[in-house]
C-alpha positions in Angstrom: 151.8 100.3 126.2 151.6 102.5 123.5 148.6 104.3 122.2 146.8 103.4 119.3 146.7 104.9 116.1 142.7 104.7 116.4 139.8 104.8 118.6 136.9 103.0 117.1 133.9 104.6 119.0 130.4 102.1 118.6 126.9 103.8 119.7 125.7 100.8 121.5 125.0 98.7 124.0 125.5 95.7 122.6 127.3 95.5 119.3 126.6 93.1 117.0 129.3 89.7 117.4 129.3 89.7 113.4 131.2 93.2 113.8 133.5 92.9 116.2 134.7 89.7 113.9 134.8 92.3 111.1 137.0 94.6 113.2 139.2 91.7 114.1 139.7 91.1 110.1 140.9 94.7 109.3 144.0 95.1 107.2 145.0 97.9 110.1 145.1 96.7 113.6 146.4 99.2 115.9 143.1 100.4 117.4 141.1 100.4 120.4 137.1 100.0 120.4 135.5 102.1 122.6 131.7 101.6 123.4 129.2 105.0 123.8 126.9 102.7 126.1 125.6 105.6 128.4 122.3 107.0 127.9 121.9 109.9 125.4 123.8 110.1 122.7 125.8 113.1 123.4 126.4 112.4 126.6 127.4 108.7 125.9 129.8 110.4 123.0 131.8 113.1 125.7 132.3 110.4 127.7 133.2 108.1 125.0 135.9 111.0 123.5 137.4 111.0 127.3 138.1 107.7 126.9 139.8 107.5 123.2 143.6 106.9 123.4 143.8 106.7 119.9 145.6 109.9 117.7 142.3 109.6 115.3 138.6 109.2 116.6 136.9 106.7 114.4 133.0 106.8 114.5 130.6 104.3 113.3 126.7 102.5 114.2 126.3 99.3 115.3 124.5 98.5 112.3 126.9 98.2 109.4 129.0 96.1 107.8 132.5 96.7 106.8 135.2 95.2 104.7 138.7 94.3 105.7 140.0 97.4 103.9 138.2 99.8 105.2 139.8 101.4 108.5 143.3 101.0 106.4 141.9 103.3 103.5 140.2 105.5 106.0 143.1 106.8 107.8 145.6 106.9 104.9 144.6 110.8 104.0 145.5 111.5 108.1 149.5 111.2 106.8 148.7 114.9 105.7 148.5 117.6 108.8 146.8 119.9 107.1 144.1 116.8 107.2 141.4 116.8 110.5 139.0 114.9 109.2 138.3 111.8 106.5 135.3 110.2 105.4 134.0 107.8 103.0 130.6 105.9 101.6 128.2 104.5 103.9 126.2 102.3 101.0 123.0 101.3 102.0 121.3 98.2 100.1 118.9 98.4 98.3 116.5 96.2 100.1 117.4 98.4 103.4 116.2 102.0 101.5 112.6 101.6 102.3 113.7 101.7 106.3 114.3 105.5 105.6 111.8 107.8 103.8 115.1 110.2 103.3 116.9 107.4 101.3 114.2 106.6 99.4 112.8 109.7 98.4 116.5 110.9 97.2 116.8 107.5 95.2 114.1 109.0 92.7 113.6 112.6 93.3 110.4 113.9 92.3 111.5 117.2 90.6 110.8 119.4 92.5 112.7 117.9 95.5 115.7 117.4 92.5 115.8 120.8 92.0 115.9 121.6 95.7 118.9 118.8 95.7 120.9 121.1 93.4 119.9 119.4 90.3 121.1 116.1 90.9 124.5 117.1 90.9 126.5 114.0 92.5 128.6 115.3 95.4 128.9 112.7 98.3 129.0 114.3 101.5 128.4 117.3 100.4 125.7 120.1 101.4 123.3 121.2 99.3 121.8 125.3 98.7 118.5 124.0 100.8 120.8 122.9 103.8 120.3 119.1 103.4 123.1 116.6 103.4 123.6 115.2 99.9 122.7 111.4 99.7 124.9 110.4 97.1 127.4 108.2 99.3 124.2 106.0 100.3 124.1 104.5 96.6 126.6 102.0 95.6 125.5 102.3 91.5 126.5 106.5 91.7 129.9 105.8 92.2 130.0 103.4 89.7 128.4 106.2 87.0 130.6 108.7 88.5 134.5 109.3 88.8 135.9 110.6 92.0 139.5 111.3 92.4 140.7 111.1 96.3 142.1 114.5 96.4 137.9 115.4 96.6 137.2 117.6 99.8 133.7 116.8 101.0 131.6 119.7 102.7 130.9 117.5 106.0 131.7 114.0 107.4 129.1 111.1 106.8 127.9 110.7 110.3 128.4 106.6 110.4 132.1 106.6 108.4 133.5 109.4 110.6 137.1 110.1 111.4 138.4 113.0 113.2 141.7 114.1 115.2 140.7 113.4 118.4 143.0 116.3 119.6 141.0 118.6 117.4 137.6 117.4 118.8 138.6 118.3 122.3 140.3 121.5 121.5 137.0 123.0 120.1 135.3 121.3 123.2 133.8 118.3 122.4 130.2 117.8 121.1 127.9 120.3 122.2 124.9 119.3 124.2 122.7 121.6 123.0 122.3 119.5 119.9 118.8 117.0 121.3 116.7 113.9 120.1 118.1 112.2 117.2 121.1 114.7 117.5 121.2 115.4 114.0 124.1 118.0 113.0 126.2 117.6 116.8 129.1 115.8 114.6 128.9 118.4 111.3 129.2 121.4 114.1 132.3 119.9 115.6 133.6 119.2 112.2 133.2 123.3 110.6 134.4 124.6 114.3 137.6 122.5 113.4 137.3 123.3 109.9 137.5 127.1 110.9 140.9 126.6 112.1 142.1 126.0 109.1 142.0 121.9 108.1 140.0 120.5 105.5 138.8 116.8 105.0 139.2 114.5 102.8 137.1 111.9 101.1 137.9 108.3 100.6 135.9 106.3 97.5 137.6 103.2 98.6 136.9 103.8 102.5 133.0 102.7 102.1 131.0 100.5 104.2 127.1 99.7 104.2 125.1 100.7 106.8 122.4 98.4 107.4 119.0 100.3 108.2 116.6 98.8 110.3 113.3 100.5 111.4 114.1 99.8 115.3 115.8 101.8 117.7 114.9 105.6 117.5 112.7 104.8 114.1 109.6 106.9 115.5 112.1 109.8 117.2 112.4 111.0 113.4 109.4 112.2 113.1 110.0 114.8 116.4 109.7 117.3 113.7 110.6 120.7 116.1 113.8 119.0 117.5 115.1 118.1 114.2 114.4 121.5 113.3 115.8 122.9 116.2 119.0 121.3 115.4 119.0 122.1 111.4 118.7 125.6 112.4 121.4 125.8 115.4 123.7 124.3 112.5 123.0 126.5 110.3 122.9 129.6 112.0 126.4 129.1 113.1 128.1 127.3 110.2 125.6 127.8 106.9 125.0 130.3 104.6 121.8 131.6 103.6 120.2 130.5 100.3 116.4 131.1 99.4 116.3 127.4 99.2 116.2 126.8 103.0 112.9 128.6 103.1 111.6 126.0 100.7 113.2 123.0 102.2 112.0 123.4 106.2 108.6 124.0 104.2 108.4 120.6 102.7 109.8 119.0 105.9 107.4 120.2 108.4 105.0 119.5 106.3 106.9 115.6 106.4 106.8 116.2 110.0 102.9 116.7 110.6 101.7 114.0 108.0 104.3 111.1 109.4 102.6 112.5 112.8 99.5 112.1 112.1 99.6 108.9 110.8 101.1 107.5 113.7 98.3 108.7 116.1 95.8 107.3 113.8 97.7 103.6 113.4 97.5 104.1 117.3 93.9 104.3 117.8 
């Protein structure tokens, strides 16, 4: 039998029936799915990428939703070889915003934390001065203000609408272990090691989905403050460049860090 086009990777033990009926629906059907079940998440996703037979490595959570369209839109951009990686929106409702203080906080930015966020300039998947990830691709309504033509190069892959040469991803070595807790940054460092070798991505307005949040899972892991760090630095350090901004930024979230800490001990007691 032939390979696949695809490899549809799902973090999870137990994926949701409603989605596998979803991925039963899609307009494109030569894939594979391929479940990261094993515990830790970077182990679970080496093992997972030694499984893929598919030419592209697709990456999403068990909690979204997708439309029929979406894998067909997400791999059309892959017909160009100078193409490693494509990504699209991961909309999250609005009654799902509150599970994530990120989300909610970028909905509304108090000004300072808009200036930090470049101004509001809209740029989905992009990467601000400060070092974090836009959130622009998380609000349905932005693209409906905005205009975005699909020759738009994003800065990094969304990390739950992710689609890579699996070829590439193994050439550069796979996900790196060093990258711990909620693992934040392992898949951006694969993507700029592959970027480096002269690809670039592609973005996809019409290649969206909606993630879902829920405060389950690893909910309280967010709040390990010096791993999330850890891997925000190890990121940059490699791939980033150096604005004054970044200073700022791990200010303001290590401060997060220690408040959200505290009030969990105290809700404890």
């Amino acid at each position: 039998m032939a390979n696949p086009k695809a490899s549809i990777v799902i973090l999870s033990k137990n994926p949701p029936q409603a989605l596998i009926e979803q991925l039963k629906a899609q307009t494109f059907q030569d894939f594979e799915i391929v479940y990261a079940r094993e515990r830790g998440i970077l182990f679970a996703m080496n093992l997972a990428l030694e499984r893929c037979r598919g030419e592209i490595m697709v990456r999403i959570d068990d909690d979204v939703s997708i439309p029929p369209k979406w894998l067909e839109s997400l791999l059309k951009p892959f017909s160009d070889p100078d193409v490693c990686g494509v990504t699209g929106p991961t909309f999250v409702p609005k009654d799902r915003r509150n599970n994530r203080d990120s989300i909610r906080y970028a909905e509304n930015p108090h000004w300072f934390l808009k200036w930090l966020y470049d101004n509001g300039k809209f740029m989905p998947a992009g990467i601000y001065k400060c070092g974090c990830v836009s959130y622009d691709s998380n609000y349905e309504e932005r693209f409906k203000e905005n205009y975005i033509h699909f020759s738009y190069e994003p800065d990094h892959l969304e990390g739950t609408n992710w689609a890579m040469r699996t070829e590439l991803i193994r050439k550069v070595g796979g996900f790196d272990k060093k990258f711990d807790g909620v693992c934040e940054w392992f898949d951006d460092d694969v993507t700029f090691k592959i970027k480096k070798l002269g690809y670039r991505l592609a973005y996809r307005a019409d290649a969206y989905l909606y993630h879902l949040l829920e405060k389950g899972g690893h909910f309280n892991e967010r709040f390990e403050g010096w791993g999330r760090i850890k891997n925000f630095l190890r990121f940059h350090i490699r791939h980033g460049k150096f604005h004054p901004k970044m200073v700022l930024y791990l200010l303001v979230w290590w401060g997060y860090f220690i408040s959200k800490k505290w009030g969990i001990k105290n809700d404890a007691r």
